[in-house]
C-alpha positions as CSV (number, residue, x, y, z in Angstrom):
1,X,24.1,1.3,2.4
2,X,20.9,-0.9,1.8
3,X,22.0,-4.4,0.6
4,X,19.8,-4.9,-2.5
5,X,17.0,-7.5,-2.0
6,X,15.7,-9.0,-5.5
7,X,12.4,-10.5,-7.2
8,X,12.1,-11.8,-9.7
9,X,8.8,-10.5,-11.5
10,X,7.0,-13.3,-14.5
11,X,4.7,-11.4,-15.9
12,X,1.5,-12.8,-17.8
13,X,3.1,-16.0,-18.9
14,X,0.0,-17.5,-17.8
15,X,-1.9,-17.1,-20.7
16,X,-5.1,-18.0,-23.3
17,X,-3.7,-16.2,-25.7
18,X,-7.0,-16.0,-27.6
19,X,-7.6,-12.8,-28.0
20,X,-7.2,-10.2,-31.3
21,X,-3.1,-10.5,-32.1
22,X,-3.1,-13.6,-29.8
23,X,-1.6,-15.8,-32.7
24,X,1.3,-13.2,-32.9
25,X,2.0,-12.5,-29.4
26,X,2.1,-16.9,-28.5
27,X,4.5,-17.1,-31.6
28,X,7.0,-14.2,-29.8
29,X,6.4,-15.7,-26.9
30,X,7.9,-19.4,-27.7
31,X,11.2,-17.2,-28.2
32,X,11.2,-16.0,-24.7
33,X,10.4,-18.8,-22.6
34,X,13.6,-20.7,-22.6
35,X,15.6,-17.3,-21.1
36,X,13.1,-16.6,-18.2
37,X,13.0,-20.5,-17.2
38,X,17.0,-19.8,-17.3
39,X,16.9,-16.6,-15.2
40,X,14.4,-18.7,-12.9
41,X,16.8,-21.3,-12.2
42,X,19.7,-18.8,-11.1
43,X,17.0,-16.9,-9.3
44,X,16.4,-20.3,-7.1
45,X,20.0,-21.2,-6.6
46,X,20.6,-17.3,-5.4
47,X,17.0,-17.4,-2.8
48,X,15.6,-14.7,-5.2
49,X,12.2,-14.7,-5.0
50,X,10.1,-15.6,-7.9
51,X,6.9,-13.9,-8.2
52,X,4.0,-14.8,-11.0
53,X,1.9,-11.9,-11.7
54,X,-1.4,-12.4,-14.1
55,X,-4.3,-11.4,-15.2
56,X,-7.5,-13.0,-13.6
57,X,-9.1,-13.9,-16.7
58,X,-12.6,-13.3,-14.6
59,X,-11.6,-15.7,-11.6
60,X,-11.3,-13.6,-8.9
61,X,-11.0,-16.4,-6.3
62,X,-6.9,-15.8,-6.6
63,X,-6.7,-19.5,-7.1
64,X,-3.5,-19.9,-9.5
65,X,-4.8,-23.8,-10.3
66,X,-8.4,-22.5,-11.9
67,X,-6.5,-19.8,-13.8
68,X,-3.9,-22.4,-15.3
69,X,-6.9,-24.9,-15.9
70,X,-8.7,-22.1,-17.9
71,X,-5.5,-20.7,-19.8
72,X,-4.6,-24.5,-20.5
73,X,-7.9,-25.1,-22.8
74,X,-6.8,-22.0,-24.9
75,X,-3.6,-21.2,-27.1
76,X,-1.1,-21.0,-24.7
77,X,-1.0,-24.8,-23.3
78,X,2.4,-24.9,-24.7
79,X,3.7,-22.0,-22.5
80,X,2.1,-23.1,-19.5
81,X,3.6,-26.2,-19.5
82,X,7.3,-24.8,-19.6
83,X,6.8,-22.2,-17.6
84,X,4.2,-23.4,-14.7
85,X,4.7,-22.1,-11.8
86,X,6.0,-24.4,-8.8
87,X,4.9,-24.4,-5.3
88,X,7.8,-22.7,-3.6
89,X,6.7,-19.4,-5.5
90,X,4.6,-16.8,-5.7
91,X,0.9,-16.1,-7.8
92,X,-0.8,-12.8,-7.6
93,X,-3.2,-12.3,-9.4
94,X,-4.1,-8.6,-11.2
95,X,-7.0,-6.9,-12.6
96,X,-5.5,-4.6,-14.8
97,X,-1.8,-4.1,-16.9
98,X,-0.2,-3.1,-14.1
99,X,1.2,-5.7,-11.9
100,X,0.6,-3.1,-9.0
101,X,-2.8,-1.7,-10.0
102,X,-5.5,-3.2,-7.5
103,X,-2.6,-6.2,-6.3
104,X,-1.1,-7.5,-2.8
105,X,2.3,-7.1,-4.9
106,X,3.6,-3.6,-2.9
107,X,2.7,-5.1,0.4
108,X,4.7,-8.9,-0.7
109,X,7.9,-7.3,-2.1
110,X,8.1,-4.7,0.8
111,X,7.5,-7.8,3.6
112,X,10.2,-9.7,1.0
113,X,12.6,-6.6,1.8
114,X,12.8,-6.3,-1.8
115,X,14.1,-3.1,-3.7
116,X,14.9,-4.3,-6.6
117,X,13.0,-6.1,-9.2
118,X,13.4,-8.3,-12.6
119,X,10.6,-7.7,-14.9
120,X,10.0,-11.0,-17.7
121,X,7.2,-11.9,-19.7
122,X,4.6,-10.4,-21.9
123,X,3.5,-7.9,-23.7
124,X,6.7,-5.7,-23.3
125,X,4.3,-2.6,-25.1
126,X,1.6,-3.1,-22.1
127,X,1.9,-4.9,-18.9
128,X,5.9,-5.0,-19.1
129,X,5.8,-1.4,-19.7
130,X,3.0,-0.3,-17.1
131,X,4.7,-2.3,-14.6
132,X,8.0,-0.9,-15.0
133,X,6.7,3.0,-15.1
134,X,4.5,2.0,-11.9
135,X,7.3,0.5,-10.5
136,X,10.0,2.9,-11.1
137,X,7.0,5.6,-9.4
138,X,8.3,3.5,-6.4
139,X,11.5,3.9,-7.0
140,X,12.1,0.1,-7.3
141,X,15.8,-0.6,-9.0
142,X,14.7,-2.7,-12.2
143,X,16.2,-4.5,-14.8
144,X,14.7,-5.7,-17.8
145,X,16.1,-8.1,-20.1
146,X,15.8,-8.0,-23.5
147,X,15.5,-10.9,-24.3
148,X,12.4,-12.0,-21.6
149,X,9.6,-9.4,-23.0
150,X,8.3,-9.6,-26.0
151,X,4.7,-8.0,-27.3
152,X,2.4,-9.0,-30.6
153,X,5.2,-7.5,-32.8
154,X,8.8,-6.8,-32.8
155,X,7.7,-2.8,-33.7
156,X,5.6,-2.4,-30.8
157,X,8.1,-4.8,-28.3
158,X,11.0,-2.1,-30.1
159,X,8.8,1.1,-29.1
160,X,8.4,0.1,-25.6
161,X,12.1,-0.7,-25.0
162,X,12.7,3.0,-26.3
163,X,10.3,4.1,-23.9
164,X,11.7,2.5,-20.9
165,X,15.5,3.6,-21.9
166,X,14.6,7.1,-22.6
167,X,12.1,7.3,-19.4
168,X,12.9,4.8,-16.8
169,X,16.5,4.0,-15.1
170,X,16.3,0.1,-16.0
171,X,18.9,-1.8,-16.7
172,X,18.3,-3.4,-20.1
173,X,20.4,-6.5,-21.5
174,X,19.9,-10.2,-22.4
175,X,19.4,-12.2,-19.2
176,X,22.8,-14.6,-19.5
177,X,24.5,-11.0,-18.5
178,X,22.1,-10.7,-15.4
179,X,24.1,-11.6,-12.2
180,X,22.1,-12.3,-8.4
């Protein structure tokens, strides 16, 4: 039997947040940062990998510090500075909602071992969501806490969890019930 071999995925956190629905998505966003930095710090103590996955905002240099410089003059400084990534972990940066669309992230997690993955961040209705049905494609083991997506509104955050119970096998709960 394969010994599972987890990452754990942060997904957009990285953000300007000035876009249409912006102001609604930073505000849901506030509530989710405290959980992933939690599930980040059990993630280190267990030598889980933690992998930052975000859009490229038009920097395609894949240099994380010009991407936080940019997103730090919009909206989301507040986010970024809770949730900045540290230098033992990984930034890939993607083009696209998919964390796997046009990414290195296939070719890190398999050279990781990894076969199971942790999906956090933002928007649960988009990226979350496209990552999780691209992932499970792959035949990744996911989980997805409920309490470390969120989206621009509860409605849309509450359609994609439907989607992902009724169409993906992840395993959905709050995060404080997520074991390494």
């Amino acid at each position: 039997m394969k010994k599972n071999r987890t990452a754990l995925l942060i997904i957009d956190m990285i953000n300007k947040f000035d876009f249409p629905g912006g102001e609604n998505l930073l505000i849901n966003t506030e509530k989710i940062v405290e959980p992933i930095n939690h599930l980040k710090k059990k993630a280190k103590i267990a030598d889980v990998p933690v992998i930052y996955v975000n859009d490229n905002y038009g920097l395609w240099q894949d240099n994380m510090d010009d991407i936080i410089k940019v997103c730090k003059e919009g909206k989301g400084r507040s986010i970024i500075d809770k949730i900045h990534p540290e230098e033992d972990e990984y930034f890939i940066v993607k083009p696209k909602h998919s964390c796997f669309f046009g990414t290195q992230l296939e070719i890190l997690l398999h050279q990781l071992g990894v076969n199971h993955l942790i999906l956090t961040g933002i928007a649960g209705d988009i990226c979350v969501l496209f990552t999780a049905n691209d992932a499970y494609m792959r035949e990744y083991e996911l989980s997805i806490p409920i309490d470390c997506i969120t989206s621009e509104s509860k409605e849309d955050n509450d359609s994609a969890i439907h989607i992902i119970k009724k169409t993906i096998d992840a395993d959905l709960r709050d995060s404080g019930e997520i074991e390494f």
